[in-house]
FIDO-309544 format. One record per residue (C-alpha): x, y, z; residue number from 0; residue in one letter. Coordinates in Angstrom, 2 decimals. Layout:
N
       px       py       pz   nr  rest
        X        Y        Z  NUM     A
...
END
This chain:
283
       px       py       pz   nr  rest
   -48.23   -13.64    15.88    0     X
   -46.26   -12.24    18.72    1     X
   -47.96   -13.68    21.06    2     X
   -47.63   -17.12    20.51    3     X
   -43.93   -18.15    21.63    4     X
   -42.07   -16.22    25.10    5     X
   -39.15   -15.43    23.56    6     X
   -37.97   -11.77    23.94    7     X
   -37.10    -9.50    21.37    8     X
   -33.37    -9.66    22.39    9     X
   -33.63   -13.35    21.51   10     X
   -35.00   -13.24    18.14   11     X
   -32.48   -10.72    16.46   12     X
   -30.78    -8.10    17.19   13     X
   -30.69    -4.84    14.65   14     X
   -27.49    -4.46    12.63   15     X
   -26.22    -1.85    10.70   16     X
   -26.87    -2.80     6.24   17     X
   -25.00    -5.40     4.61   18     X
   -23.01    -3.59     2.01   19     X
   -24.56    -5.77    -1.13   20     X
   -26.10    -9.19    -0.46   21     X
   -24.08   -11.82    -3.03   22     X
   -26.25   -12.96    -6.02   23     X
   -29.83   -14.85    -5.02   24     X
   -29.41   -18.49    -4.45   25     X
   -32.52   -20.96    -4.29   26     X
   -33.47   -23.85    -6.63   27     X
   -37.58   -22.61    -7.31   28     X
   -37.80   -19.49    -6.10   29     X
   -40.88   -18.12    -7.24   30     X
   -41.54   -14.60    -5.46   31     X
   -41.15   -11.16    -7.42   32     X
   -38.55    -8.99    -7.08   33     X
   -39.72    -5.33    -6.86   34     X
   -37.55    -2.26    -8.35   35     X
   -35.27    -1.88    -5.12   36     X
   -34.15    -5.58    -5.17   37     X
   -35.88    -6.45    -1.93   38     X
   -37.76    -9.92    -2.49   39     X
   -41.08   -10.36    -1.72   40     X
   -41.79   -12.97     0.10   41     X
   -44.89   -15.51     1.02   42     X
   -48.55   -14.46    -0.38   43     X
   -48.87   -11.50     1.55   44     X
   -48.67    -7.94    -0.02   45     X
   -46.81    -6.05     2.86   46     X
   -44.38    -8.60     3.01   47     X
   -40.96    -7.36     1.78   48     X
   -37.70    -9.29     2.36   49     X
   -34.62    -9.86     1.54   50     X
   -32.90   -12.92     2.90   51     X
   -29.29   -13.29     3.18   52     X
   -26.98   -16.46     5.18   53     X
   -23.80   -16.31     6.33   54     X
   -22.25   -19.84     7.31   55     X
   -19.66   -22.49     6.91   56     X
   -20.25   -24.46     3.90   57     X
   -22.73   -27.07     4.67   58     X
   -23.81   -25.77     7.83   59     X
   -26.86   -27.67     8.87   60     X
   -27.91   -24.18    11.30   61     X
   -28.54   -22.10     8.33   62     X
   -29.82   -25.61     5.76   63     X
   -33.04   -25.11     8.29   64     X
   -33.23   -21.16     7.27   65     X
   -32.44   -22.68     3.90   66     X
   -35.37   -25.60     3.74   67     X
   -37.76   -23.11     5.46   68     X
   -37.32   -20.29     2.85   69     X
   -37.55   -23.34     0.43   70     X
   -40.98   -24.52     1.48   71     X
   -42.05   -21.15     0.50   72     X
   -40.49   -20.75    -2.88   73     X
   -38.62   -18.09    -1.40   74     X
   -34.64   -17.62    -2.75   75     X
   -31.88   -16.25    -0.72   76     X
   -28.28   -15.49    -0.89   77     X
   -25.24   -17.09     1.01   78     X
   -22.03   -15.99     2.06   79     X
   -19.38   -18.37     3.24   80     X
   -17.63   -17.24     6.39   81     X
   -14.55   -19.04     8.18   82     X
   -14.96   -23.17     9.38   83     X
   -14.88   -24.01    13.05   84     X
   -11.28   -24.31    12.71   85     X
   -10.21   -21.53    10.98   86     X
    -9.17   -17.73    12.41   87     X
   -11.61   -15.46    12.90   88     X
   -14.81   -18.07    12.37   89     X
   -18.34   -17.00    12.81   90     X
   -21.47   -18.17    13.84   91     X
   -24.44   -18.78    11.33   92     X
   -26.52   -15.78    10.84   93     X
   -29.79   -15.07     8.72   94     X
   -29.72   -11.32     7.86   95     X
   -33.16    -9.63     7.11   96     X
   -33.98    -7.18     5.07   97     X
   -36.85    -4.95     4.76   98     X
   -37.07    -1.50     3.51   99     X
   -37.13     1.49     5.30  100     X
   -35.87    -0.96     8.56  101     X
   -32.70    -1.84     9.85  102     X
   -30.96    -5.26     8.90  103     X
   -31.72    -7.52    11.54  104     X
   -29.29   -10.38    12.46  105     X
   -30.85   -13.60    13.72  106     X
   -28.03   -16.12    15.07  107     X
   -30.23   -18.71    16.58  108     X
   -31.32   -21.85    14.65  109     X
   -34.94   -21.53    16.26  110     X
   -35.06   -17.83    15.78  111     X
   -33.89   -17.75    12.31  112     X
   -36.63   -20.69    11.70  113     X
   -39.18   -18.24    13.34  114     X
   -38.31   -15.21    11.29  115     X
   -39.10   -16.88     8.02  116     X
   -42.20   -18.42     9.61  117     X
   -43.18   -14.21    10.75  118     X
   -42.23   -13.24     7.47  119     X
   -44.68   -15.19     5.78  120     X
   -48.29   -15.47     7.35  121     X
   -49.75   -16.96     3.88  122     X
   -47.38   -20.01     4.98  123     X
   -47.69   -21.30     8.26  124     X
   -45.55   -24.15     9.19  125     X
   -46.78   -23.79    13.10  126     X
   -50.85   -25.11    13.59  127     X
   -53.12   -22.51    14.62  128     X
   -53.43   -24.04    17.96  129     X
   -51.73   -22.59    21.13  130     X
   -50.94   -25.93    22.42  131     X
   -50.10   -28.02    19.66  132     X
   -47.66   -25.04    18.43  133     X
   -45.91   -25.66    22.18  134     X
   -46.01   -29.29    21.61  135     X
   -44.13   -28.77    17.92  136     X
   -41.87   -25.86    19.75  137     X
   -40.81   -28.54    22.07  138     X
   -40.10   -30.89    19.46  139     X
   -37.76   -28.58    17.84  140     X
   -35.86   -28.01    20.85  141     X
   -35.21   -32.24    20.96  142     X
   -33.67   -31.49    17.52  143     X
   -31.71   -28.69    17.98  144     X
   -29.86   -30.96    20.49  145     X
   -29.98   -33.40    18.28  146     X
   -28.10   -32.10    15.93  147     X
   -25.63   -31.16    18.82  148     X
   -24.90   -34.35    19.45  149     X
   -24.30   -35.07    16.24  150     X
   -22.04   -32.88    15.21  151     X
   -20.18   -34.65    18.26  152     X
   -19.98   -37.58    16.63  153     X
   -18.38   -36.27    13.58  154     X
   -15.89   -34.27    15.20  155     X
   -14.61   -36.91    17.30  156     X
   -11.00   -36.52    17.86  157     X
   -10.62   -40.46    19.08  158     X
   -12.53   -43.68    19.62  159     X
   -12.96   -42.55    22.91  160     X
   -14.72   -39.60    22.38  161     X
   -16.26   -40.96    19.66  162     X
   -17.92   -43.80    21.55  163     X
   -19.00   -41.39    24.37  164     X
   -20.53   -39.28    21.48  165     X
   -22.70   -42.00    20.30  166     X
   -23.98   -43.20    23.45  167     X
   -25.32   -39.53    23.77  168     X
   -26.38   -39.43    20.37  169     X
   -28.41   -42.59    20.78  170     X
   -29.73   -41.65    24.28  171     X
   -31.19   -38.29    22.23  172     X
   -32.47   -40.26    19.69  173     X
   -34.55   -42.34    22.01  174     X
   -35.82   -39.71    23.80  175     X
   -37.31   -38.15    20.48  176     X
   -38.43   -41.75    19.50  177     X
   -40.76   -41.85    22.65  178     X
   -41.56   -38.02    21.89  179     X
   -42.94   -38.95    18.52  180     X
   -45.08   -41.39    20.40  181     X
   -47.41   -38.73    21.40  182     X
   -46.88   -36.65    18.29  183     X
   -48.57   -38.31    15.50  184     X
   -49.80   -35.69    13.83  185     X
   -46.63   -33.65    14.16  186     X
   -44.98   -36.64    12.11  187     X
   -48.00   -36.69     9.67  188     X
   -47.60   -33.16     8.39  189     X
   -45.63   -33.08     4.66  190     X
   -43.45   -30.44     6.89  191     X
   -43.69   -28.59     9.71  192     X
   -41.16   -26.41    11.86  193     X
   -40.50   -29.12    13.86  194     X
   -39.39   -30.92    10.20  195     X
   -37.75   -28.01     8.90  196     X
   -35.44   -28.11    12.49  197     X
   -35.13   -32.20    12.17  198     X
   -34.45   -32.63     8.34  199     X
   -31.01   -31.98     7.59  200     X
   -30.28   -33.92    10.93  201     X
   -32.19   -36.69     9.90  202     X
   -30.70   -36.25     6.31  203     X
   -27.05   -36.84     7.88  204     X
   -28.05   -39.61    10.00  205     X
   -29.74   -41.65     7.90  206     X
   -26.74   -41.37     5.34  207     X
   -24.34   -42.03     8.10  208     X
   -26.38   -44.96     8.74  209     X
   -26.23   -46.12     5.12  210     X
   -22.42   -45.44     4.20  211     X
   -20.71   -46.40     7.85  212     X
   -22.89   -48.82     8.94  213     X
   -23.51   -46.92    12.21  214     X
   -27.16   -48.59    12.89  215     X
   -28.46   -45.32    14.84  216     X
   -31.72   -45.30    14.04  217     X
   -31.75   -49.15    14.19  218     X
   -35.24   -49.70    16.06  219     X
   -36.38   -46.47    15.73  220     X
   -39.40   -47.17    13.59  221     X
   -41.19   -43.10    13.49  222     X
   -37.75   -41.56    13.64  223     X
   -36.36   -44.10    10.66  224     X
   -39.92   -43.23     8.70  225     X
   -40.09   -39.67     9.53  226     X
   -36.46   -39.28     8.77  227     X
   -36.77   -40.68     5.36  228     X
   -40.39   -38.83     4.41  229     X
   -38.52   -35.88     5.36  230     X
   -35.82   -36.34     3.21  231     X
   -37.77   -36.66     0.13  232     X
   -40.11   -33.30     0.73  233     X
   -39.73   -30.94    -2.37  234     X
   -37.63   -28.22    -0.09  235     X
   -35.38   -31.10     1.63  236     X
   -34.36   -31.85    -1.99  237     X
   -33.61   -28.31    -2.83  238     X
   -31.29   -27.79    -0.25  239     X
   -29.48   -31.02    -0.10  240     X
   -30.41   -33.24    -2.91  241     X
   -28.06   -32.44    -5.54  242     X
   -24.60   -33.62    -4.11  243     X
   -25.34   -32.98    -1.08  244     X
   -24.16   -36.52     0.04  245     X
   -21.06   -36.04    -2.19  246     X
   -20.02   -33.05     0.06  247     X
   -20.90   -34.29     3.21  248     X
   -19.09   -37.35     2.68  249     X
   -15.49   -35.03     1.97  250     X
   -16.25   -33.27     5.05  251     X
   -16.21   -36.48     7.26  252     X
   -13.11   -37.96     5.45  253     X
   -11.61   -34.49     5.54  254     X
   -11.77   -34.22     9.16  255     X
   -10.17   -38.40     9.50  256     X
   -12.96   -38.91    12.63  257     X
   -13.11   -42.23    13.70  258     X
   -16.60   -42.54    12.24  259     X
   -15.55   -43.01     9.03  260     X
   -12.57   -45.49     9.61  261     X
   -12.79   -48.80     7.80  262     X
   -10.88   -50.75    10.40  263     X
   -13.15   -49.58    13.10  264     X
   -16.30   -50.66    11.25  265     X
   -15.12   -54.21     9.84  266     X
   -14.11   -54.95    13.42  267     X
   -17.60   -54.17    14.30  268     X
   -18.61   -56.14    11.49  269     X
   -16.79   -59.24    12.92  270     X
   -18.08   -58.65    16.34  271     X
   -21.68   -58.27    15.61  272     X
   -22.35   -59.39    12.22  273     X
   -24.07   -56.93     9.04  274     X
   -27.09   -55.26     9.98  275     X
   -26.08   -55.44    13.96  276     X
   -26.17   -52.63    16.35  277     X
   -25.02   -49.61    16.11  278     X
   -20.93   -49.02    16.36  279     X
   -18.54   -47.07    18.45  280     X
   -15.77   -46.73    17.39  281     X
   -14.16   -49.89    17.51  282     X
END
């Protein structure tokens, strides 16, 4: 399995001394055993042991990937909730693994904590067996990664401004996938994939964005639009972020007052263009 992606060790995870007692198991439908130590076993395979444990800022799409991933498998976790961006002492999202007789390890890279779950359980591939269609879904989650980037731009827009800037580099992204998916059909065709598990709570936020702010960004973006939305509807999306998961995304926009979400800004737009035009700035 090693063999298939060039990352090194160092970039993967890095060991970490235990986590003094994971908080209780979280996960809709997990359905793998727990054996007498605790440790959860995970995917079909017998010498698979894991436990796995997130630490993030609430709603942090990062560790929602780990989340869908572990999801697709029927496999629970636990979370811990660790300081927002703007808070003292904040962390970065890690996925904590543990196995017995091994060291925690610490993965705090959204494609490496992806990767670990997909290791962790060879009975449930989300990669294809073949070399070059895994590069060609590996590249594909590196668009979304920087998707999501962007988009977390966007909603942390201090000004219309930067706000407007944001969203031409949002939609510049989103084109560039668009043309990707071109030449990806049966990426797009798969129920999930890695490339899905990296793109879904991105596409989650966007198309909601697009539904409650009338932000148009996926306006003419036909596979993106349909991928988005099949996405959205898989059996692990829903687990994750189906039940009020708009509901708390929403507070966090409105919480942080970015222009996005400004009423003026959008019925000026409104006026300008007309309903259903393109997408907005910020005014």
């Amino acid at each position: 399995m090693g063999s298939r992606r060039d990352l090194s060790a160092s970039d993967r995870f890095r060991p970490a001394g235990p986590v003094a007692g994971f908080p209780r198991v979280i996960g809709k439908r997990p359905t793998s055993a727990v054996d007498a130590d605790g440790i959860r076993q995970c995917g079909t395979s017998a010498t698979c042991r894991a436990a796995f444990h997130l630490r993030a800022i609430p709603f942090c799409p990062v560790a929602q990937r780990a989340m869908v991933a572990l999801a697709a498998r029927g496999t629970g976790w636990s979370m811990e909730e660790i300081p927002g961006p703007d808070a003292p002492g904040r962390g970065l999202p890690q996925l904590v693994v543990r196995q017995p007789g091994s060291p925690d390890r610490i993965f705090d890279k959204s494609i490496a904590m992806v990767e670990a779950v997909e290791d962790l359980h060879p009975g449930r591939p989300l990669y294809p067996e073949n070399r070059d269609e895994r590069g060609a879904v590996r590249a594909l989650m590196e668009l979304g990664r920087g998707l999501q980037i962007r988009l977390s731009a966007v909603t942390h827009a201090r000004d219309s401004v930067e706000n407007d800037y944001a969203i031409h580099r949002l939609r510049q992204r989103l084109n560039l996938v668009e043309k990707t998916l071109a030449d990806a059909p049966d990426i797009v065709a798969r129920p999930l994939s890695n490339a899905g598990v990296v793109f879904g709570p991105t596409l989650w936020r966007i198309i909601f964005v697009d539904r409650r702010f009338e932000t148009h960004l996926l306006s003419g973006l036909s596979r993106l639009s349909s991928w988005g939305h099949r996405l959205s509807e898989h059996p692990a999306m829903r687990n994750v972020l189906g039940t009020g998961g708009e509901k708390t995304y929403l507070a966090l926009l409105q919480g942080r007052g970015v222009p996005l979400v400004s009423k003026v800004d959008a019925e000026l737009w409104r006026r300008a263009y007309g309903a259903g035009g393109p997408h907005r700035g910020a005014g």
